[in-house]
N, C-alpha and C positions, 0 to 999 in steps of 0.2 A: 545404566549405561551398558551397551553390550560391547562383550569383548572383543579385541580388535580382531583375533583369528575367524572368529565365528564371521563377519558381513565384510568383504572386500568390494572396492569399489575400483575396476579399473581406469583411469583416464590417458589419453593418448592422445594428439593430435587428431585424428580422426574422428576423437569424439567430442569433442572440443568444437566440433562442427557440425553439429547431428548431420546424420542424412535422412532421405525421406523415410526409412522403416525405422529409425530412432522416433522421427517427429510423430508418424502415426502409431508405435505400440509401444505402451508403460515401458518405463525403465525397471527392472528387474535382475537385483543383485545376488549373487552366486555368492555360497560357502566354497573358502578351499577343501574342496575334499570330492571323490572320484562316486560316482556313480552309477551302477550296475542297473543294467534293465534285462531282465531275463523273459518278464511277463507285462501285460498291459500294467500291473498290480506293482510294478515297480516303480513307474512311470512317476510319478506324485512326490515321490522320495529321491529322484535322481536329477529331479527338475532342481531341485536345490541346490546341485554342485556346479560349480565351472568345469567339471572333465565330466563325460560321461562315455560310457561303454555300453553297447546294445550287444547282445548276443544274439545268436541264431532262435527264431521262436516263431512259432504261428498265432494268431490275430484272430482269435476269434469270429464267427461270420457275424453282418452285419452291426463291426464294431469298428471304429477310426480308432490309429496307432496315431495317437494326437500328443507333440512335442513342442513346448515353449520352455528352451531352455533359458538359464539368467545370461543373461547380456556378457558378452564376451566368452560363452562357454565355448570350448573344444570338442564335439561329440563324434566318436567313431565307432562302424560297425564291424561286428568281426565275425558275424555267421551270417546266412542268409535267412531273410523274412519273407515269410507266405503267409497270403490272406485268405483265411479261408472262405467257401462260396456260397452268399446270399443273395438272391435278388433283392436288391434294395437303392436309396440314392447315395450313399458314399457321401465323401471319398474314403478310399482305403486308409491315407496315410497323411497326415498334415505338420509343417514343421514351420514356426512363430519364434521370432526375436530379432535382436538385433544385434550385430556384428558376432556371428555365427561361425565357427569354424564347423564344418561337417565332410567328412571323409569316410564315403562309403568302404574301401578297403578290398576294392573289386567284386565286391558281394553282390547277392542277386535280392532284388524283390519281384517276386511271385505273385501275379496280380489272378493266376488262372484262367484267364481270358479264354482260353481255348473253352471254357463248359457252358461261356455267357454266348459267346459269338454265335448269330443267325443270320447278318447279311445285313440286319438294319439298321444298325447301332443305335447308342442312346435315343433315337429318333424315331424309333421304334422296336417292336417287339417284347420279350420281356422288360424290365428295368435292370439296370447294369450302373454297377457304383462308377462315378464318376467324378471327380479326375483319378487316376489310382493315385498319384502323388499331386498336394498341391505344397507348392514352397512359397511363404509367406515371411521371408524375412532377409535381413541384412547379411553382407558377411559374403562367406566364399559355400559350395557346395560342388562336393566330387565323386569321381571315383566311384561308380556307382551301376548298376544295371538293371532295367525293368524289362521283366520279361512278362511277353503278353496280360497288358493291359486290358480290363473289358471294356472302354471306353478310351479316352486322351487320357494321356503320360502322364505329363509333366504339366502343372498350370501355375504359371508364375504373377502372383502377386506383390509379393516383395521389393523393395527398392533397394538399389546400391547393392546388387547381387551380380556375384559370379559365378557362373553355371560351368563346366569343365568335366570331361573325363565321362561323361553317362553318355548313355548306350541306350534307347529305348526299342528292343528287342521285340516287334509284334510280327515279325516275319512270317510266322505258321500261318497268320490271318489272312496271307493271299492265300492260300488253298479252301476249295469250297470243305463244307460239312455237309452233315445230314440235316442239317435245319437251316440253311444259308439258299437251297433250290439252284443252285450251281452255280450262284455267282461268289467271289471270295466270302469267306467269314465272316472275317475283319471289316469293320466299317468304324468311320469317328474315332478311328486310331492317332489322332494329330500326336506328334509329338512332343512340340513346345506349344504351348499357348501364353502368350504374354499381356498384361494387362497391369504395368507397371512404369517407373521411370531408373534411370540410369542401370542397366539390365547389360551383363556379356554374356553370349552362351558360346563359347568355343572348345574347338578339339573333341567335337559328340558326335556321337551317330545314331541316325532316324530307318531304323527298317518296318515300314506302314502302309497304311490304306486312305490315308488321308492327309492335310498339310504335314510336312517337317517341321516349320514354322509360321502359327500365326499372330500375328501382334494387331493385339484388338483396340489397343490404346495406350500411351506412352512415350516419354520423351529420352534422347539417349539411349538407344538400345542399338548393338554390335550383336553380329551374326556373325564370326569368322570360324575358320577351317574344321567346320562340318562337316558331316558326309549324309547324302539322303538318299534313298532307294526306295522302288516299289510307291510311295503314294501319291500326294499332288503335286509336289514341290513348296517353294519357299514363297512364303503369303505375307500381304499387307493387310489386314482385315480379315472377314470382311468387317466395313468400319457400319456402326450404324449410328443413332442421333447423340446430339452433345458429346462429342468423342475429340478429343484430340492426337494427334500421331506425328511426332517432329523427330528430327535427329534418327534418323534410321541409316546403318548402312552393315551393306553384306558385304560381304568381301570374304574373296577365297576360299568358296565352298564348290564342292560338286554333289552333281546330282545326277543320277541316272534311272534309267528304265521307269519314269513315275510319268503322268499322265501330264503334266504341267512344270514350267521350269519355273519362273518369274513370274505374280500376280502381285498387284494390286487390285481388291475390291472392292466397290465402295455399295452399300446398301440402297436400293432406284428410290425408296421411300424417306430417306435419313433427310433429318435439317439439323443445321449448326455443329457443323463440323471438320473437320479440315486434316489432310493430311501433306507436312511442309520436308522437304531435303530429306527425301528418299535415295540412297548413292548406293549401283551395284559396282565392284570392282575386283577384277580377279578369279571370278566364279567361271567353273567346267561345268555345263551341262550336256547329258549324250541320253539316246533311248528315249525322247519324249514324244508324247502318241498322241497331243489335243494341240497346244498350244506352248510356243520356246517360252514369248513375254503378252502378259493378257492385264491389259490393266483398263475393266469395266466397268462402270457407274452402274450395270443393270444389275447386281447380283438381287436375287438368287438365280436371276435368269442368265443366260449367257449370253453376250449382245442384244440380248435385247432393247427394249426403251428403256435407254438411260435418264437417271434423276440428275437434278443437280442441288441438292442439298449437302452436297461433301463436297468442298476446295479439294484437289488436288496441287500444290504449288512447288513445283520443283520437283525433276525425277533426274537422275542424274547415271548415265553408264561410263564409269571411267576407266584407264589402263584398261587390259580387255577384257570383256565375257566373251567366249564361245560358247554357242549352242548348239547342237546338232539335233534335228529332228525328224520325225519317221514320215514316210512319201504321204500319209495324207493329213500330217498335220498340219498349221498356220505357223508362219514363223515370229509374228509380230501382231497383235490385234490389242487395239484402243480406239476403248467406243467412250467417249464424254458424252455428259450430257449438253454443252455448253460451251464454247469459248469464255465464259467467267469463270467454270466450274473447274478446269484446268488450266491453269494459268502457270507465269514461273519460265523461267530456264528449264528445259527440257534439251538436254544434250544429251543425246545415245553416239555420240562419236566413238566410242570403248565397248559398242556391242557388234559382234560379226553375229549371225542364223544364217547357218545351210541347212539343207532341204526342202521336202513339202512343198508349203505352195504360199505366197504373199499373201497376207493380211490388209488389213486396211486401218488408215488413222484419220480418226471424226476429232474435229474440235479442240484437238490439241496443239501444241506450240513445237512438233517433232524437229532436231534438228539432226545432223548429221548421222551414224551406223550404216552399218551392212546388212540390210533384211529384205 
């Protein structure tokens, strides 16, 4: 029989209910006792405590800073982490459990992006680790800052997650380099990517070359008071087959100077799939150069021939969004493929767009806004 100090088992109310990142990873009980990570080599031994402490340390190249701590642990960092540079596929950094305390402690990780960056991101050119962080777990995560990622941030797998306080720092990547041929660095810099259920990311900020936000599949997920610069803006997709996306609502973010405010995209080739009660509400957008709200069935193409193998049901703009957009962008463009394919209450009565120049709306159910 092992002694009672040695294997605690916490129960709470909350868990009493699993959530989904209980239901999908082992349960895994923590000793009381605090543990120290100084080097990858600590990692194994620290995973066994409910407290743990990370220190300042570099990550050997082509190696993942890979953390599953025991269920209910508290982990914070008190130096900053840099990874050092390999081409390789990543990711940098990955963190598994459930009901997770983690507080960055306003520390930075150090993704080096600036030595991968050419212009074509993971999509080409060399290989470039990818995602630099992914979070795979329960719990809360804060406080935190990544600075130039070589590929996307942040990828959110996890469920019953709270995301707060991070900072995804790729800003350098709008300036070209010597291997970029003069267009930005940074490429596939997304910020969040999400691919999960019951998910908040608020009070973050996105400085990139690509979405702030894309949510690739996932039910319950909240986007509130962001801040995004510099890349696409805030995304629905793009979705592609067997995918579901329900419960989505932004609310109260701004966005400026990036290429796109508002998308929904749905893949022209995708079947069985659906995206239901999409709500913008309370978002500032200024500085946008393509498009305010673009919600296409044709991705990868833009307007083009729309598919209709993705429901679109319900998009919803309420209290108001403002957009402002630059003299020759669209203020409004949805192209369905279908009056089936978009269906639903469609109320933008809570959307104003000034400038540019009017869009057009195919086969959708548009009622009410200012565009």
């Amino acid at each position: 029989m092992f002694p009672l100090i040695s294997v605690l088992l916490f129960v709470s109310a909350a868990s009493a209910f699993p959530s989904n990142a209980t239901l999908n990873a082992p349960r895994k009980i923590g000793k009381r006792c605090t543990g120290q990570i100084q080097s990858l080599a600590d990692v194994a031994a620290a995973e066994l405590c409910t407290t743990i402490t990370i220190g300042g340390f570099t990550v050997p190249a082509g190696q993942t800073f890979a953390l599953n701590p025991a269920d209910g642990a508290v982990v914070s960092l008190t130096g900053q982490i840099t990874f050092a540079v390999k081409n390789w596929a990543g990711p940098l950094m990955t963190i598994t459990g459930n009901d997770i305390t983690f507080n960055g402690g306003g520390h930075n990780l150090v993704g080096n992006g600036d030595q991968y960056w050419d212009g074509q991101g993971i999509n080409g050119g060399a290989q470039k680790p990818d995602p630099m962080l992914r979070i795979n777990m329960g719990g809360s995560f804060s406080n935190i800052q990544l600075v130039n990622s070589p590929g996307r941030g942040v990828a959110i797998g996890g469920s019953s997650l709270t995301v707060s306080g991070v900072t995804v720092n790729n800003a350098a990547g709008s300036a070209a380099n010597s291997k970029s041929g003069g267009k930005p660095a940074g490429a596939n810099t997304d910020g969040f990517d999400v691919s999960a259920n019951n998910v908040r990311i608020q009070n973050s900020v996105v400085q990139n070359q690509d979405d702030c936000l894309a949510i690739n599949r996932g039910t319950n997920i909240v986007f509130t008071g962001n801040t995004c610069s510099g890349g696409h803006g805030i995304s629905v997709g793009s979705i592609n087959s067997g995918v579901v996306v329900s419960g989505v609502t932004i609310s109260s973010n701004t966005v400026t100077n990036s290429v796109n405010g508002l998308r929904i995209k749905t893949d022209a080739a995708a079947s069985g799939s659906s995206v239901t009660g999409v709500t913008y509400t309370g978002n500032k957008l200024s500085g946008i150069t393509s498009f305010g709200v673009l919600i296409d069935q044709s991705y990868p193409s833009t307007l083009g021939t729309p598919g209709t193998g993705v429901v679109i049901n319900g998009v919803t703009f309420s209290g108001t969004n403002t957009i402002s957009v630059g003299s020759s962008a669209r203020r409004v463009e949805v192209n369905c493929g279908s009056t089936s394919s978009c269906t639903g209450s469609w109320n933008f009565a809570g959307l104003a767009v000034t400038g540019g120049a009017a869009g057009a709306v195919k086969n959708a159910p548009v009622t009410g806004g200012s565009f």
